[in-house]
C-alpha positions in Angstrom: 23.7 17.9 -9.7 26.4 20.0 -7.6 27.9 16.6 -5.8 25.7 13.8 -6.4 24.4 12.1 -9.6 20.7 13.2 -10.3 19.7 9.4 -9.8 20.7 9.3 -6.1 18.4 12.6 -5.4 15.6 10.1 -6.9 16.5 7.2 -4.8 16.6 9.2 -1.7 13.2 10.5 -2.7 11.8 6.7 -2.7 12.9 6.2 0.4 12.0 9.4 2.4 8.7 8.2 1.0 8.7 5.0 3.0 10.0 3.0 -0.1 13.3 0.8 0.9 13.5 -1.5 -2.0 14.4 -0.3 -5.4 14.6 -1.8 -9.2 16.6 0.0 -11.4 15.3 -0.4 -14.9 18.4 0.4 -17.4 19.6 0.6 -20.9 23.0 -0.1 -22.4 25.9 1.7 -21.6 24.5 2.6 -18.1 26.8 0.0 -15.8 27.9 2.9 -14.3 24.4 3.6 -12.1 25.2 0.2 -10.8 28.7 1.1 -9.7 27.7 4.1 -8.0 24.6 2.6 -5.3 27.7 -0.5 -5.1 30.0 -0.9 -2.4 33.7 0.8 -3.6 36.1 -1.2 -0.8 39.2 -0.3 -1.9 38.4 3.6 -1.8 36.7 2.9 1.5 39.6 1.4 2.5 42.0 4.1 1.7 39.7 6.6 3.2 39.7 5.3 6.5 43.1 4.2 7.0 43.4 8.4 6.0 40.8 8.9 9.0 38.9 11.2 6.2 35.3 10.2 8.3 33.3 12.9 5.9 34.7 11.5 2.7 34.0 8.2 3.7 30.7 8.6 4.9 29.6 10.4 1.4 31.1 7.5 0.0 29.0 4.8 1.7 25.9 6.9 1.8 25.0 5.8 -1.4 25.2 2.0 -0.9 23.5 1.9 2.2 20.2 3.9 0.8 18.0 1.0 -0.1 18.2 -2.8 -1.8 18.9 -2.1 -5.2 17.7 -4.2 -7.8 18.4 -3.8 -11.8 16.8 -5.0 -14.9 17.8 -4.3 -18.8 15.3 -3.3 -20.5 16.8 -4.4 -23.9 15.3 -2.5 -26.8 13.7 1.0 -25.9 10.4 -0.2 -26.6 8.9 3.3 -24.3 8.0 4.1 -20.7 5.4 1.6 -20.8 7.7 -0.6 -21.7 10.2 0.3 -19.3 7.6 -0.4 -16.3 6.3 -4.1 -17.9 10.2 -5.0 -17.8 9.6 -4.8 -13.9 6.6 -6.9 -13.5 8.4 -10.3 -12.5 9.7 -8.1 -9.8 7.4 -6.5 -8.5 4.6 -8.9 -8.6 1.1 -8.5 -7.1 1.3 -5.0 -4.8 0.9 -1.5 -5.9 4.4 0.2 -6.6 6.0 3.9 -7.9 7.5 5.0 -10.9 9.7 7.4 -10.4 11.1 9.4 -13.7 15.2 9.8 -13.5 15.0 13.1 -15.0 12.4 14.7 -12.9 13.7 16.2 -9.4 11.3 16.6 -6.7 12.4 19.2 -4.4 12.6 17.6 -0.7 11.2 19.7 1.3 7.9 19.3 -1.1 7.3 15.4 -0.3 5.3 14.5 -3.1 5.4 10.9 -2.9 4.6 10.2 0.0 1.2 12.5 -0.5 0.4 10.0 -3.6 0.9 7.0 -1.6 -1.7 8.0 1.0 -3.6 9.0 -1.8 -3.6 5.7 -3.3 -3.9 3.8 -0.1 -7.5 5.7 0.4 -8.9 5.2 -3.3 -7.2 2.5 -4.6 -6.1 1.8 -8.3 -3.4 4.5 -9.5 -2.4 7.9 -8.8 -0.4 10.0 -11.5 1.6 13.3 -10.5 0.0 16.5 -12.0 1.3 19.9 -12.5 0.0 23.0 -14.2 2.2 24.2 -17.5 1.1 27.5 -19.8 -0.9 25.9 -22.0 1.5 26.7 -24.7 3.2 24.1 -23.6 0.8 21.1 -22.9 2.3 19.4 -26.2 5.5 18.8 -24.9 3.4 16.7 -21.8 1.1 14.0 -21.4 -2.1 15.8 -20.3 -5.4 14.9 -18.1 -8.5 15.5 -18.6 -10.3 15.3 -14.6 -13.2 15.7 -12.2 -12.4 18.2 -8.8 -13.0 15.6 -5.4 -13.2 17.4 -2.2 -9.3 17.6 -1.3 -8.1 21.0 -3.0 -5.0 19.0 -4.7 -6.6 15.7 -5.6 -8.5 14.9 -8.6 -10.5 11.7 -10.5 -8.9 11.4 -13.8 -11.1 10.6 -16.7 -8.4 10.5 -19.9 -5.3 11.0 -20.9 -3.5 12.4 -24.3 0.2 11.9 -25.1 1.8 15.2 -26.3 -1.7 16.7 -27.9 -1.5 18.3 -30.5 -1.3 22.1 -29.6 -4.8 23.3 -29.2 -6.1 20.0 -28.4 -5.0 19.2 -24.9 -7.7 18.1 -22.8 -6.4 21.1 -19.5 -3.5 21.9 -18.5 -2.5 19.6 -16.0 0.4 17.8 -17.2 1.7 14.6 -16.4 5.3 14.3 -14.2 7.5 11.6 -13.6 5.7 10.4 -10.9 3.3 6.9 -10.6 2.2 5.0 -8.2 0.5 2.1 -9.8 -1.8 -0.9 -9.5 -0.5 -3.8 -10.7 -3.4 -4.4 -12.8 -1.3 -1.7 -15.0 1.1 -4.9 -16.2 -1.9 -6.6 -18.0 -3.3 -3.7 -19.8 0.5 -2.7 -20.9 1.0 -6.3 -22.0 -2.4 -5.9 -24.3 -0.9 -1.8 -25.1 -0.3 -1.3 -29.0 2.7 0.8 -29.6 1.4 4.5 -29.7 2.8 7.8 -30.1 6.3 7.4 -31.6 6.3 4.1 -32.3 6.4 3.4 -28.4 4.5 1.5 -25.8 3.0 4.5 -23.6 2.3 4.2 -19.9 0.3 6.7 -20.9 -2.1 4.9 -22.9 -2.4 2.0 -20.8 -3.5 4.6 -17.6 -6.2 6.1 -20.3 -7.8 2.1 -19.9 -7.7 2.4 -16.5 -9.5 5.6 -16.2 -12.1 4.6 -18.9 -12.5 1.2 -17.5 -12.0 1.1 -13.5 -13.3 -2.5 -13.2 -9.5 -3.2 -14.8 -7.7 -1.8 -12.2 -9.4 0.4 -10.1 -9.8 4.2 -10.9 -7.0 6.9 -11.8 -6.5 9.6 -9.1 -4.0 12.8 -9.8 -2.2 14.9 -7.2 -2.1 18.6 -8.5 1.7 18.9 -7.3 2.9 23.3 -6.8 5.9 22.6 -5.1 9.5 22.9 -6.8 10.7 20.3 -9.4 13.6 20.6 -12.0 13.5 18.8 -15.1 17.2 18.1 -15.6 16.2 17.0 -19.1 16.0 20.3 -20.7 19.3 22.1 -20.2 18.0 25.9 -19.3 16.4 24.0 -16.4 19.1 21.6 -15.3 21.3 25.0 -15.0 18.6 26.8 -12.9 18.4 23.0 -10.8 22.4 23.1 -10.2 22.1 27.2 -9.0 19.3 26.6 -7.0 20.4 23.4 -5.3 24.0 24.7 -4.8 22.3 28.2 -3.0 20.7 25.9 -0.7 23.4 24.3 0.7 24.6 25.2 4.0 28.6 24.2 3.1 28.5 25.7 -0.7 25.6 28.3 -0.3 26.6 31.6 1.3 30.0 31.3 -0.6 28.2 31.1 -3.8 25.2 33.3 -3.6 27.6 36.2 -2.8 29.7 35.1 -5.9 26.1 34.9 -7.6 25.0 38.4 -7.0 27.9 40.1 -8.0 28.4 37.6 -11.1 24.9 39.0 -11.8 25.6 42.9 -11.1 28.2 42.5 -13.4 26.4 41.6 -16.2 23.7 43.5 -15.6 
């Protein structure tokens, strides 16, 4: 994304968020997320003996974020899946998921308002947003009770990708979790679900028809800006918006932008 792999924007996330130590839960093939939050020496080296401060401080920002941690997940078994690989880990405290393909915009701190949340109520809190309900399919969707904080709400269920038509509102699930632990147990007793995967999804539909499991399921209705880097159109619109933003690229590029776009218009 412009300078900087989408994964550090998510680690930096974490830790404005109050979160300093980080398990990285990977696949084959992705070494290279291990390299990048890893020390480089020798290009440190050759950086400061060319006095090239910026450079070198870019360079080391990225190991000196948080203590990084990584587990393979092996087969890709789902999301639920994905999250019971980091049980031995994280052990007996509540902890977030955080989705590698969902920005959160920083100035909209999203996190940190779902860790209060889940500080006051207990159990687990899941990230909402509204989509057009043409497009609830392509989400796992909530079906919830209004509390008396404006963007906070009681879930009550949860559907993977309904079918269209069927989708309980449309308040769509994000990559964003903060969990119970209690959520390890009820993933380890999950069947495989939609796809032939284990859903995290599933296993937070116990939890919000059983509370005594785990404690209940809040959601924070989230309006600020994300970018889904997963779907191309929007990693595009992520990239321009993220580049206009910036105070050494962006006044430079949004007056190449608006004459790029006068032209073609």
């Amino acid at each position: 994304m412009v300078d900087k792999p989408a994964i550090q924007y998510v680690v930096e996330e974490a830790v404005a968020a109050g979160l300093s130590d980080v398990l990285m839960v990977t696949g084959r093939n992705k070494r290279p997320l291990e390299d990048h939050f890893d020390r480089n020496y020798e290009l440190e080296e050759v950086l400061r003996n060319k006095g090239d401060e910026d450079k070198l401080g870019r360079v080391q920002e990225s190991s000196d974020l948080a203590t990084m941690h990584y587990v393979r997940q092996g087969d890709p078994k789902g999301l639920g899946h994905a999250v019971l690989c980091a049980a031995p880990h994280v052990g007996e405290q509540p902890f977030a998921v955080l989705l590698g393909d969902d920005l959160i915009d920083p100035r909209d701190p999203l996190l940190m308002r779902m860790t209060e949340i889940q500080e006051r109520h207990g159990g687990s809190v899941v990230a909402l947003m509204e989509v057009d309900p043409s497009q609830s399919h392509l989400y796992g969707c909530a079906a919830v009770e209004t509390t008396d904080a404006d963007d906070v709400v009681r879930v009550t269920g949860l559907v993977e990708k309904p079918a269209p038509g069927e989708a309980p509102s449309n308040l769509a699930i994000i990559g964003r979790y903060v969990l119970d632990p209690a959520v390890f147990e009820v993933l380890r007793k999950t069947q495989p679900g939609r796809g032939g995967e284990i859903q995290l999804t599933d296993a937070l539909q116990t939890l919000a028809l059983e509370p005594s499991l785990g404690g209940p399921v809040h959601g924070v209705v989230f309006r600020g800006r994300r970018y889904d880097t997963g779907d191309r159109a929007d990693y595009l619109r992520a990239i321009v918006r993220l580049a206009c933003e910036r105070e050494d690229l962006g006044p430079d590029f949004r007056a190449w932008l608006r004459s790029y776009v006068s032209e073609e218009m």
